[in-house]
C-alpha positions as CSV (number, residue, x, y, z in Angstrom):
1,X,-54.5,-63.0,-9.4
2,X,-52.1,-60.3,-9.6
3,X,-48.2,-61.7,-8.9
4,X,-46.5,-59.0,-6.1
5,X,-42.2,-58.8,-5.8
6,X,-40.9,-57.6,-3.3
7,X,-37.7,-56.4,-4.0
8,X,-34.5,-55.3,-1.2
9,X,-32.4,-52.6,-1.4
10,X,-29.3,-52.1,0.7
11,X,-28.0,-48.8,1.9
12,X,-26.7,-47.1,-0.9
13,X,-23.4,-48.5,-2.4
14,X,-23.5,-51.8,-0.7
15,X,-23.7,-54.6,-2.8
16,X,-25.2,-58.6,-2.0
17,X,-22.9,-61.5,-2.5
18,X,-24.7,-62.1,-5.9
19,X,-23.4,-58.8,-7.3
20,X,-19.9,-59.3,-6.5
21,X,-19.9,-62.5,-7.9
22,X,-21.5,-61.1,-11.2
23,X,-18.9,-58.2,-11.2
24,X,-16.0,-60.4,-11.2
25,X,-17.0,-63.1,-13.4
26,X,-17.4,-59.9,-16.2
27,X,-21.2,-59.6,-16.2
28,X,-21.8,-56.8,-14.2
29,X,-20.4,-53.6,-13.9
30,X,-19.3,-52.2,-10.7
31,X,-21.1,-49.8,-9.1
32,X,-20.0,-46.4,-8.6
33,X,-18.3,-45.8,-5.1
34,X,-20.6,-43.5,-2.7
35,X,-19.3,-40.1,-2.3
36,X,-18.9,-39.2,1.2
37,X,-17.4,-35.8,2.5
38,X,-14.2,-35.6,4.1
39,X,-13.9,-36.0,7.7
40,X,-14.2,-32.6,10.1
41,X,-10.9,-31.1,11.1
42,X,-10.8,-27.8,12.4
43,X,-8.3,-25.6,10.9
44,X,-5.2,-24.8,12.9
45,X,-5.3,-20.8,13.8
46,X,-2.2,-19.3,13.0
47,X,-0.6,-17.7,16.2
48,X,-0.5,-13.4,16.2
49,X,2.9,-13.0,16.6
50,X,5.0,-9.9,15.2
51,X,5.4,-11.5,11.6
52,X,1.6,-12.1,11.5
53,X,0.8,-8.4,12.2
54,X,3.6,-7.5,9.6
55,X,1.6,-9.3,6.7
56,X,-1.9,-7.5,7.6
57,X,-3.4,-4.7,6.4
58,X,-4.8,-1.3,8.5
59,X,-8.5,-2.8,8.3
60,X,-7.3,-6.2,9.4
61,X,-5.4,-5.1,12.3
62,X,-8.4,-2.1,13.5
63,X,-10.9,-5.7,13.7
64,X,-8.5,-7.8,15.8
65,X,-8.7,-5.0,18.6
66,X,-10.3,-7.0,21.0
67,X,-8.3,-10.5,19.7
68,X,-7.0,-12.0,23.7
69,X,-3.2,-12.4,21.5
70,X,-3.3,-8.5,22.0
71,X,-5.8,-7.7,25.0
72,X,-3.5,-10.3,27.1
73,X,0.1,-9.8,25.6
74,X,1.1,-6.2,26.3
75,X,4.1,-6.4,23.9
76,X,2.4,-7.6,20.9
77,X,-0.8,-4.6,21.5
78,X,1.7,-2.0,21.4
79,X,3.6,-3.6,18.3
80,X,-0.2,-3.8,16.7
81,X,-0.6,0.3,17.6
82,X,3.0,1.5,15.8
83,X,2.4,-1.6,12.6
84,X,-0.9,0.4,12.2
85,X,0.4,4.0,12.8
86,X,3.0,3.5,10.3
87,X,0.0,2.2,7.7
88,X,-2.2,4.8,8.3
89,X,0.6,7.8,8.0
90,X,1.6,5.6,4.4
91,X,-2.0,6.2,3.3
92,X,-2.0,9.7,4.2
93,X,1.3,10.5,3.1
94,X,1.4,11.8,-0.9
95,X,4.0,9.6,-3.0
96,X,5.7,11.1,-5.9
97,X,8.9,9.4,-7.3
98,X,10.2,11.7,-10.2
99,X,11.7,14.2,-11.6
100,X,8.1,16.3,-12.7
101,X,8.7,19.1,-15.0
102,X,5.7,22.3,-14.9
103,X,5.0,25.4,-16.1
104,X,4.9,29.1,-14.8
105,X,1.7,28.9,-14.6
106,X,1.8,25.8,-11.9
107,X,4.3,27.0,-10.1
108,X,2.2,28.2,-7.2
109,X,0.1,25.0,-7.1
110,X,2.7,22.3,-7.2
111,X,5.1,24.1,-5.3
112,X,4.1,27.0,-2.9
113,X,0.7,25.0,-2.4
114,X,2.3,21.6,-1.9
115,X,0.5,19.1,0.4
116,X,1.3,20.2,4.4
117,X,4.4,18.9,5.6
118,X,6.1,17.8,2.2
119,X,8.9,19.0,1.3
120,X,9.2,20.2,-2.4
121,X,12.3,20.8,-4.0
122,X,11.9,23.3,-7.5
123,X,15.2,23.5,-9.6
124,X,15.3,26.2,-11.7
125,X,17.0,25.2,-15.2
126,X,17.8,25.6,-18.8
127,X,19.1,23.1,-21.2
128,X,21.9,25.1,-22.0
129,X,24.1,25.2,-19.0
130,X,26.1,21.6,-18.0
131,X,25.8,22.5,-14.5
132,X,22.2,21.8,-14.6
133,X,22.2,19.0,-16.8
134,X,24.5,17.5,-14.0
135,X,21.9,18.2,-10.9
136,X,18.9,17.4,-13.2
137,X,20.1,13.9,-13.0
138,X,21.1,13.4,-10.0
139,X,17.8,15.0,-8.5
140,X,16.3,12.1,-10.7
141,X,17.9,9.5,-9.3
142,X,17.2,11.5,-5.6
143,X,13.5,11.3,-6.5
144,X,13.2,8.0,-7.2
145,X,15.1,7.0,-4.0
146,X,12.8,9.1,-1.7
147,X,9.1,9.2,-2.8
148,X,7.7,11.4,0.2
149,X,9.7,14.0,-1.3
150,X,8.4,16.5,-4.1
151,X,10.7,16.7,-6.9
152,X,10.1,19.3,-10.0
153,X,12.0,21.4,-12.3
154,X,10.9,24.5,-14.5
155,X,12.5,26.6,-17.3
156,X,14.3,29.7,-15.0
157,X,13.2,32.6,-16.9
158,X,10.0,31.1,-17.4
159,X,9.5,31.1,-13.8
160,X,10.9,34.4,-13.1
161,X,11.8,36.6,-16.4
162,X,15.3,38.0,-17.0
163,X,16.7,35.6,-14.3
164,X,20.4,35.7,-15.0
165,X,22.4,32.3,-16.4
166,X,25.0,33.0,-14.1
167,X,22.5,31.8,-10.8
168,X,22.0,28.5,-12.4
169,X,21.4,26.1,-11.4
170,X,19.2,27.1,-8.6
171,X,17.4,25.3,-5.9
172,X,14.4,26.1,-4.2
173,X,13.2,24.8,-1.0
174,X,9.6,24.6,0.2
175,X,7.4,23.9,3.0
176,X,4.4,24.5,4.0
177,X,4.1,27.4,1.6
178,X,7.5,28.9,2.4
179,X,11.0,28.6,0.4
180,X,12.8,27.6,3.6
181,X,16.3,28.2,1.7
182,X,17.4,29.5,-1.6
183,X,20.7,27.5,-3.1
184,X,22.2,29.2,-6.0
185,X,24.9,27.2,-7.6
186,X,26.4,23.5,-8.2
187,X,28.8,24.6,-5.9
188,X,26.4,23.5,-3.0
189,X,25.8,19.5,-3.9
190,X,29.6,19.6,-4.7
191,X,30.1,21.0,-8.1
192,X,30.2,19.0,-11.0
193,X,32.0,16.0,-9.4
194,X,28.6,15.7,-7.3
195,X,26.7,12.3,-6.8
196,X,23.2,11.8,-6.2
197,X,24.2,11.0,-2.7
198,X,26.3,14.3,-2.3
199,X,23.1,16.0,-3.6
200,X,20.7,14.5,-0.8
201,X,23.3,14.9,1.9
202,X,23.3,18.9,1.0
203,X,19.7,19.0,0.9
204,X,19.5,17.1,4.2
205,X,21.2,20.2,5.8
206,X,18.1,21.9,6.2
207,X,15.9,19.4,7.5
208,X,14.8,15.6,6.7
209,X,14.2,16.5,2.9
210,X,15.4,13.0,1.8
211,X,14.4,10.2,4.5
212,X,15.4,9.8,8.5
213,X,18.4,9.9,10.3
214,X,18.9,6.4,9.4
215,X,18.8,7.0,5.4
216,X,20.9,9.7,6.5
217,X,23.3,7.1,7.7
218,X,22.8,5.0,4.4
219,X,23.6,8.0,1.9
220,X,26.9,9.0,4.0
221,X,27.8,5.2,3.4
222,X,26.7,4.9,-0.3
223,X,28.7,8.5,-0.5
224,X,32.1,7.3,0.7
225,X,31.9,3.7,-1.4
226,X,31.2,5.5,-4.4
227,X,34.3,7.9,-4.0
228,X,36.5,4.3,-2.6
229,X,35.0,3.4,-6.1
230,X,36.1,6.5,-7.9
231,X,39.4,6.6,-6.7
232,X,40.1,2.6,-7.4
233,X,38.9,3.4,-11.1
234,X,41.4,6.9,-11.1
235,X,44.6,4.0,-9.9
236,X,43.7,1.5,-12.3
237,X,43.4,4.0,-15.0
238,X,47.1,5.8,-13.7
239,X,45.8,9.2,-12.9
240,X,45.7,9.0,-9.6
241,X,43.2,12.2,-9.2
242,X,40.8,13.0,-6.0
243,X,38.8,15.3,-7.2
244,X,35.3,13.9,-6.0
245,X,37.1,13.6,-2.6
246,X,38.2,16.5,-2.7
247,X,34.5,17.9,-4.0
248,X,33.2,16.5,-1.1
249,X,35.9,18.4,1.5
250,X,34.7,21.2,0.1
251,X,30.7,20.4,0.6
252,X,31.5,19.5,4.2
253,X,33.6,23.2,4.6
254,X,31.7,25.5,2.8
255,X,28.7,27.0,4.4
256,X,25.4,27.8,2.7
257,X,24.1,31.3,1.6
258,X,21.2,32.6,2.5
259,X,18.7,34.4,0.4
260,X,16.0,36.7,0.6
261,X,14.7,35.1,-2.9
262,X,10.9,34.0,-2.6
């Protein structure tokens, strides 16, 4: 006759008395603990308040529309509309940062048939005249400072044959297919004591080329430390010169010249 055990098994991971007898006197191993998911806890939601809508995206801020932190708060829905205005108008807005140098034969599509709206600034050049050397690099430093701006340069009498030495250097300014104004001349960022901020104030003159009215603001400061800086260098060196102050007397006197040049 056939011998039936019956043997009893505890939920898993419990052990009998037995066991944990056998575990501590060494003859047993223990068993492995039962791995069991943490407890639920809901995750805090971070409140929408103006720092949370800084550090979103266009896309993130278009689904939260209907989100009660902006359908019941009417300050924070209008700070969501302007946060995504001012992304959208970044994407759409063309970024450049440099100096670009192009041809004759590009002339008419980076410059006459710029993108609507942005400002271009062409300076004719050659490598043999100081004066442009001089506005080549500030204009570099200018473009770097104010991306939204169109920055290029071109050999003169490759863009226009026979143009004289004597006009350089010469800036052009465009919009919207138009040269807006013509500026012949170092004489017009300040001659040749000139600053990349002199250079951006001067262009500033005939619209927001380089940034609002509060980079405006920021350039006229940067302007008058660098000359507090100039003239603290001229004392400590004895020769007690102003001539970048008085370069920039001059810029703030002297009127531009128009130009029938297009």
């Amino acid at each position: 006759m056939t011998d039936y055990h019956t043997t009893y098994k505890g939920p898993e991971g419990e052990t009998t008395k037995w066991d944990d007898i056998q575990v501590k006197l060494g003859n047993k191993a223990p068993k492995a603990p039962v791995w069991k998911p943490d407890a639920y806890e809901p995750e805090a939601e971070r409140k929408k308040d103006a720092a949370w809508v800084e550090g979103k995206g266009a896309e993130e801020l278009e689904e939260g529309e209907d989100d009660r932190a902006f359908t019941d708060d009417r300050f924070m829905a209008e700070y969501r509309r302007k946060r995504l205005e001012e992304l959208r108008q970044g994407a759409a807005r063309p970024r450049f940062g440099g100096l670009e140098q192009i041809r004759q034969s590009e002339f008419v599509a980076e410059v006459t048939n710029a993108p609507a709206g942005v400002w271009v600034v062409c300076h004719l050049y050659k490598d043999s005249v100081q004066d442009c050397a001089i506005l080549n690099q500030c204009l570099e430093e200018v473009a770097k400072t104010y991306p939204n701006t169109k920055f290029v340069k071109i050999v003169s009498t490759e863009c226009i044959p026979g143009y004289p030495d004597q006009n350089l250097p010469t800036a052009l300014l465009y919009r919207d297919t138009k040269c807006v104004q013509t500026m012949v001349g170092l004489r017009h960022f300040g001659g040749r004591s000139t600053s990349p901020e002199l250079v951006a104030i001067s262009l500033n003159r005939h619209g927001d080329v380089c940034g609002d009215a509060a980079d405006h603001e920021g350039q006229v400061r940067g302007l008058i430390q660098r000359l507090l800086l100039q003239r603290a260098e001229e004392q400590q060196q004895g020769g007690g010169g102003s001539s970048a102050a008085a370069a920039a007397q001059q810029q703030q006197a002297e009127d531009d010249e128009d130009s029938d040049f297009d």
